[in-house]
N, C-alpha and C positions, 0 to 999 in steps of 0.2 A: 513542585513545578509551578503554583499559580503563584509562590511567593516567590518567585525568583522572576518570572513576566511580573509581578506587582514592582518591584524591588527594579529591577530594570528601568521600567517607565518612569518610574517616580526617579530615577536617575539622569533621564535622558532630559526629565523637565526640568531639573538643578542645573546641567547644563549649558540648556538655551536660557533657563533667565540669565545665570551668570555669563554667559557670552553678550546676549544683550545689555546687561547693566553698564558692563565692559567695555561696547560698541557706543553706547548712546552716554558715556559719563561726561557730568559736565553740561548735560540739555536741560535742568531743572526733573532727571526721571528720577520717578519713583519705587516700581515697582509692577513687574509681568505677571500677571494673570492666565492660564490655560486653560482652555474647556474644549474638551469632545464635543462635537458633533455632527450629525449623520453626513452632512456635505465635507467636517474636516476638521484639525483644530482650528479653535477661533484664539489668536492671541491678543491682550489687552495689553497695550504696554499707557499706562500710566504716568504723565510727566505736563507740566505747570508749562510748558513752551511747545506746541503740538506743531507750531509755523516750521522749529529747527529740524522735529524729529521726521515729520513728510517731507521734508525737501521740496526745492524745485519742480512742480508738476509731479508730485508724489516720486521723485527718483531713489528718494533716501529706502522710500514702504517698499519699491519692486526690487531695488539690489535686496534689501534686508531677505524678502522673500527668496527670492533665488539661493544665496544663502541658508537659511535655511532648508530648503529645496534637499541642494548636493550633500552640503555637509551635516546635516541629523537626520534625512531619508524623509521629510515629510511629505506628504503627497499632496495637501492641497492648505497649504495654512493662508488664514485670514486674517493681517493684521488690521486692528482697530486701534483708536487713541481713547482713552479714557481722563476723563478731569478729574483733578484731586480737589475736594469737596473744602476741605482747611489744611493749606498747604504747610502750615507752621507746624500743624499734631503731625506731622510726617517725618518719622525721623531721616531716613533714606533722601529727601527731601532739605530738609534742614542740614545734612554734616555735608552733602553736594555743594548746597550753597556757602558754607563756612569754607570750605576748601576752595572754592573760583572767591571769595573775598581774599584769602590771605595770598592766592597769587596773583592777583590783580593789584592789591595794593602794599604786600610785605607783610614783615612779620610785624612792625612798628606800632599795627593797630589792634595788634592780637584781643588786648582787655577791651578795649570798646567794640569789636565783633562778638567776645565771644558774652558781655554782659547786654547788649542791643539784640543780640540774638536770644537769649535766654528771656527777656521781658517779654518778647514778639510770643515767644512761644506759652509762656504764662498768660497775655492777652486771647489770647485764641483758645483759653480757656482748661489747658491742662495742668494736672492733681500735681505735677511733678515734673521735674526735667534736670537734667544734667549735660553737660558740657565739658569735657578734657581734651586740652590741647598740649601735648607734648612734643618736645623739640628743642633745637637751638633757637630759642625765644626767648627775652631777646636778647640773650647772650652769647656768648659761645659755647657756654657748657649748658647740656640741654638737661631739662628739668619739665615736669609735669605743671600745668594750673589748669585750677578747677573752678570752673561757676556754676553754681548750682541754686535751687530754690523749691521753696513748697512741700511736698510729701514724696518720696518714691521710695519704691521696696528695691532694696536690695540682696534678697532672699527669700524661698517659700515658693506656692504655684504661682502666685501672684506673679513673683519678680521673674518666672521662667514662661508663662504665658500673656501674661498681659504687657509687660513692659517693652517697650519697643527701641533698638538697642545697635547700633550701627554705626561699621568704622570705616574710615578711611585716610589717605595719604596725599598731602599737601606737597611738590615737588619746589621747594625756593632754592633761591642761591645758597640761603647757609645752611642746606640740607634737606632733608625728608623732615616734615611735621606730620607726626599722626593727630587725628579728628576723630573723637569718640562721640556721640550723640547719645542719650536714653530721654526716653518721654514715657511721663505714665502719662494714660487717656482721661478724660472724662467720665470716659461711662464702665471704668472699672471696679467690677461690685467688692467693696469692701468687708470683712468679716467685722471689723474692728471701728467699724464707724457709727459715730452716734447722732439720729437725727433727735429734735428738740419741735415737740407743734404746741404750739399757742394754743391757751384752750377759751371758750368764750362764756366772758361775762355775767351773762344772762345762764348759760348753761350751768357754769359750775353754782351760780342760786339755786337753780332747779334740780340741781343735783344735792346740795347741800338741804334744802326743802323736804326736797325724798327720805333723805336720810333722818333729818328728825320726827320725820311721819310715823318713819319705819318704826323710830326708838320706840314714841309715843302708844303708837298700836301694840310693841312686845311688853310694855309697860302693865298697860291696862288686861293684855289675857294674862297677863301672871297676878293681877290683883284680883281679877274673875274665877280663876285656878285654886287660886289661897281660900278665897270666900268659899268655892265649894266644898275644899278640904275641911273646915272649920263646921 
């Protein structure tokens, strides 16, 4: 019974973010947030242009609300705007923006988005990233390209929890282009990685000192040892 009210919830929250990603595509979002609490849910929706998603004297926050209201049964939700900290480590974030590029300006500049896009995100400071864009680009028979750089896992826990991994669909004249994004993060802890520390100067003397101290002193009780043997 509790896994089936667990299992529920956690369905009903897959829902509303996907309706919202849904409602709000296209506004620079990134990604909804829920949290209980005693006055109600508090919802975060997160997104790089806060002006487009409030609307008008907050009109856009009161329909969203109301909406949710009728349609998921909430009884008193709170939505909030939340700011993305580094908008480029965002994948959800980044494959938004790659998709309002190529229908703004064609398919024509596909390699200079998707290789100024991948720098942007290597500047900002992450282990990895990847970029496929498939489609009639810029041909007519569609075909896959890929820009990629840095380090990313593509398998293991690593590539199933840390890597952050997000698609979507570009509507042009000569078709649907799908937009793949992956970004490894910064602060993901590596099993395989080797750090290197400088050691000082003066210390490795001092250690190097010690150590023919040490020799000298094992020297002298084994000639003390010998004598008494004798």
């Amino acid at each position: 019974m509790i896994e089936k009210q667990i299992l529920a919830k956690k369905l009903k929250e897959h829902k509303i973010q996907k309706y919202i990603g849904e409602r709000l595509n296209k506004t620079g979002y990134s990604h909804t947030e829920i949290k209980r609490t005693p006055l109600g849910e508090k919802i975060i929706i997160y997104t790089t242009r806060p002006g487009i998603v409030v609307g008008g004297r907050g009109g856009n926050i009161q329909d969203l609300t109301n909406i949710l209201k009728k349609r998921f049964k909430m009884e008193n939700p709170q939505i909030e705007i939340g700011e993305l900290k580094n908008p480029m480590l965002d994948a959800y974030y980044v494959c938004d923006k790659i998709v309002s590029t190529l229908e703004r300006f064609g398919p024509n500049r596909f390699k200079s988005i998707g290789y100024r896009t991948l720098q942007a995100i290597m500047d900002a400071g992450a282990l990895g990233a990847e970029i496929v864009i498939s489609g009639k680009v810029p041909s007519a028979r569609a075909r896959s390209w890929r820009f990629s750089a840095g380090y990313l896992k593509k398998s293991g826990d690593i590539s199933e929890n840390y890597v952050n991994r997000v698609k979507n669909t570009s509507l042009l004249k000569s078709g649907i282009v799908g937009v793949k994004v992956s970004i490894m993060l910064p602060d993901v802890p590596l099993s395989d990685k080797i750090e290197f520390k400088e050691i000082n100067e003066n210390k490795k003397e001092d250690t190097n000192n010690k150590t023919e101290n040490q020799v000298k002193e094992k020297v002298i009780e084994e000639e003390i040892i010998k004598e008494k043997t004798e």
